[in-house]
VOGU-3710 file (C-alpha; in Angstrom, 3 decimals, decimal comma):
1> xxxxxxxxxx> 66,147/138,150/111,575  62,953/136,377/110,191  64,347/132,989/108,623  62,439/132,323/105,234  61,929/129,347/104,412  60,947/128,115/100,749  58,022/125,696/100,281  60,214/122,304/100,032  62,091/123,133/103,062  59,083/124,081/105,077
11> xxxxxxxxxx> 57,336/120,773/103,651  60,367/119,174/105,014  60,232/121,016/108,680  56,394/120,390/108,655  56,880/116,782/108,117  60,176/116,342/110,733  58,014/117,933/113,272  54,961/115,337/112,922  57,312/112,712/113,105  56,934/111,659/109,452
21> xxxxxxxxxx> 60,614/112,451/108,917  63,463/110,554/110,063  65,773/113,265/111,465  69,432/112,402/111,311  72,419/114,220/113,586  75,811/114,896/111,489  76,920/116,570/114,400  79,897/115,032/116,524  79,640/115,045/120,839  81,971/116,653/122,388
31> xxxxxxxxxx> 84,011/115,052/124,745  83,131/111,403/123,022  86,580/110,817/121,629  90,038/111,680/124,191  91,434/115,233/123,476  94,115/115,469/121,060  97,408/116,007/123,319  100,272/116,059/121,217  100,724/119,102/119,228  101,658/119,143/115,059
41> xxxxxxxxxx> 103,485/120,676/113,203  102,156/124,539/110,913  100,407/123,290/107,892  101,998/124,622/104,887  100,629/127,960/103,515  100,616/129,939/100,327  98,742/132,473/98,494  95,083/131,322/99,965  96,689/131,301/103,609  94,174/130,867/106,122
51> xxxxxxxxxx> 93,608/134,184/108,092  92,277/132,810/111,249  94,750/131,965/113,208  92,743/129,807/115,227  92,837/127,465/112,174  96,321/126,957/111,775  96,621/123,387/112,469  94,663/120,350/113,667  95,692/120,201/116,821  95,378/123,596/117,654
61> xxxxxxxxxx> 92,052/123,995/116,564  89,029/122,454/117,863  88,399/119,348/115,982  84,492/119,319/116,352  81,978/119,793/113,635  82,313/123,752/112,201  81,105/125,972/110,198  84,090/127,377/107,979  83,299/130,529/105,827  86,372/131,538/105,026
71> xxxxxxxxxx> 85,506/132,016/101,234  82,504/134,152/102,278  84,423/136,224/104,499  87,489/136,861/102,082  84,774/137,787/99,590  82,209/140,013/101,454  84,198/140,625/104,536  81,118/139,036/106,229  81,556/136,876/109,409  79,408/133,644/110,202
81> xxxxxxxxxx> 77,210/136,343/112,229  76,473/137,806/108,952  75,449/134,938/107,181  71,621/135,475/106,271  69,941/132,358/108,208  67,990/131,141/105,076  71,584/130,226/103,560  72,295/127,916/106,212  68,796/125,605/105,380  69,412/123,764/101,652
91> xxxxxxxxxx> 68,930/120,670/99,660  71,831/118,179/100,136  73,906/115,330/98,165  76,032/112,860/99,313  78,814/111,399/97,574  80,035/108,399/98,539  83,937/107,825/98,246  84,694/105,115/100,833  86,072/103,171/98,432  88,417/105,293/97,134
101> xxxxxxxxxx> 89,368/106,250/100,684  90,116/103,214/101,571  92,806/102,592/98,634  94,196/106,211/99,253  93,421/107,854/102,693  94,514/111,299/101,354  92,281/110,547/98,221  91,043/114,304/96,636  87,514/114,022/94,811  87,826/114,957/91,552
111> xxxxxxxxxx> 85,523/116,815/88,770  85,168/113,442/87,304  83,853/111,928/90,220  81,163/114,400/90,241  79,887/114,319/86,768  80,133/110,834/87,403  77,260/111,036/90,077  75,511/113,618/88,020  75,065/110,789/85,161  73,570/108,647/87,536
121> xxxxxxxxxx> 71,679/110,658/90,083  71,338/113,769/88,270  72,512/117,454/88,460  73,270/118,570/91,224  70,842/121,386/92,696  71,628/125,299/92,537  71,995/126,405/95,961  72,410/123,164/97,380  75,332/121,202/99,827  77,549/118,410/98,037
131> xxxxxxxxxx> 78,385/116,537/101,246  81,410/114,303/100,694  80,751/111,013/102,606  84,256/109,401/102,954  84,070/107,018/106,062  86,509/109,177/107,959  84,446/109,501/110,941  85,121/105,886/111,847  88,478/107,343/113,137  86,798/109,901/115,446
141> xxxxxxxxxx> 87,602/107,683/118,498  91,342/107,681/117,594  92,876/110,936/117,253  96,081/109,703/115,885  94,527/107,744/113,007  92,177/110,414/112,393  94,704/113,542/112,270  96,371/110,623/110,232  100,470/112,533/109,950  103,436/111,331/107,874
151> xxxxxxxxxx> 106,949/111,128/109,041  106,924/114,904/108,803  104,073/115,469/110,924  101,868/116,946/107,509  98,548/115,302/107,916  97,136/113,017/105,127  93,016/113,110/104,842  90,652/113,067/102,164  88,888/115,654/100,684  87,677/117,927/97,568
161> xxxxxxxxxx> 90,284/118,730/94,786  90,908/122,729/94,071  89,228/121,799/90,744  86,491/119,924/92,104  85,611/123,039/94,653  85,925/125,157/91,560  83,436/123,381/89,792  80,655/123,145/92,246  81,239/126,917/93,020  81,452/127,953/89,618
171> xxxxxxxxxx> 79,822/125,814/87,411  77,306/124,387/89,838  76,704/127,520/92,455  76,531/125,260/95,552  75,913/127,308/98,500  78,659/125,036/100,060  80,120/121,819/100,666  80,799/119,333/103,467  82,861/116,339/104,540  83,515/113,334/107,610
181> xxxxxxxxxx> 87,435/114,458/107,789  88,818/117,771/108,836  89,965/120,313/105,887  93,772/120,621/105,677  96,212/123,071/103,669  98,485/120,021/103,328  99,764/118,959/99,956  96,803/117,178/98,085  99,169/114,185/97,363  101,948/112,676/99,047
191> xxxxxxxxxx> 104,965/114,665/98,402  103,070/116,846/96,138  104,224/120,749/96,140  100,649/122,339/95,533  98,817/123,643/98,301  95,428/122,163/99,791  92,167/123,163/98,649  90,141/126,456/100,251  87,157/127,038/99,376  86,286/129,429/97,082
201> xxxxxxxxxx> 84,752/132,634/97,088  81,286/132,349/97,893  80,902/129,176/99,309  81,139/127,661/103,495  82,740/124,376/103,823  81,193/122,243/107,054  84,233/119,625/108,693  83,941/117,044/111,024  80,479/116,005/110,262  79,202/112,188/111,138
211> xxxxxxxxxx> 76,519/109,703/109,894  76,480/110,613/106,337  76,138/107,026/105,799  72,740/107,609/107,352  71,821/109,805/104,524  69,925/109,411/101,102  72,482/110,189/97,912  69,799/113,168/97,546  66,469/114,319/98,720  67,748/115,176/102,202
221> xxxxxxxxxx> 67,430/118,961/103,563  70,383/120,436/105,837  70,140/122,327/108,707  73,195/124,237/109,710  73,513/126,115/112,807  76,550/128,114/113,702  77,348/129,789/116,867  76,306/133,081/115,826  80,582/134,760/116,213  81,991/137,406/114,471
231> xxxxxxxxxx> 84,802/135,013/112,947  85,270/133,322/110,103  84,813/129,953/111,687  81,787/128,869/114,482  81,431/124,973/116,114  77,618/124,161/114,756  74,879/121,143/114,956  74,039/120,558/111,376  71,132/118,232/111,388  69,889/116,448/108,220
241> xxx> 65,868/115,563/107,615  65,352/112,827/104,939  63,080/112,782/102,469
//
């Protein structure tokens, strides 16, 4: 399949490839951090219950940086094979909540906190990635910290609220969204009954990216590349070129 490529995107390839772009690697190494050996507990499930199994928990999944389209494939009954290739090239935004992670490590970003960096940055583009820069990654080294479980083995990470996902899908028609932790289907707050957040119809999520410290707040173009499977999740090297 031809990839098209629009003219800001191509400017952007054009420019990475004469070396007046600084080209930036979200993706993690495997094998750079010890292999997770202790096995946890099933995540809690509910109505959006994940339908890979392969997902099912932390430990039994690989923790590397993926390509979820779970949303897409409840939706369209489309596979990460089936995902046109000029979806997986779009504008990105960063938004930085390492502060509020550090207070609360399971901290959910909220609408708020988005139309809070619209008023300062401005809207955030149509088709575009909202990558949510939360300084998890500094745990990658550490499994333990970085699976991060309470007493009952439920893990405790940051990440987007169900109404924060709803508005960026919705409201804002992201193509998808991103984050430094791993997504969970844990409650979004300690002790907290409600289910963790899956993204919505529509849209991929990426997990386990790095170096989005390295990245403007906007202006940067993503590059996501998937193992091209016929699943609803794929390891990938997503690769951001600044502006």
């Amino acid at each position: 399949m031809l990839l098209q490529i629009g003219p800001a995107g191509a400017g952007a390839l054009e420019r990475a490839m004469l070396g007046k772009s600084e080209i930036v690697d979200l993706t993690h190494s495997e094998g750079e951090r010890p292999a997770l050996t202790e096995p946890q507990p099933p995540a809690a499930s509910g109505e959006g219950e994940r339908q890979d199994a392969s997902l099912s928990t932390p430990a039994e999944r690989d923790l590397g940086t993926r390509l979820n389209a779970l949303g897409i494939v409840r939706k369209d009954k489309r596979t990460i094979a089936q995902i046109p290739p000029q979806e997986l090239l779009a504008p990105a935004v960063v938004v930085n909540v390492t502060a509020k992670v550090a207070a609360a490590p399971e901290y959910r970003i909220t609408v708020e906190d988005l139309l809070a960096w619209e008023r300062q940055y401005g809207r955030i583009p149509k088709q575009g990635v909202v990558l949510l820069y939360t300084g998890w990654s500094r745990r990658w080294s550490d499994p333990p910290r970085y699976i991060n479980p309470d007493a009952q083995g439920v893990s405790r990470v940051p990440g987007f609220s169900v109404a924060a996902l709803g508005f960026l899908v919705n409201e804002r028609q992201v193509r998808g969204v991103g984050l430094d932790a791993f997504t969970s289907d844990t409650p979004s707050v300690a002790g907290g009954a409600a289910p963790g957040p899956i993204v919505p119809f529509g849209a991929w999520q990426i997990e386990n990216l790095t170096n989005l410290d390295r990245l403007p707040v906007k202006g940067a173009k993503l590059i996501v590349a998937p193992l091209r499977l016929e699943a609803a999740s794929a390891p990938a090297r997503v690769i951001g070129i600044l502006p």
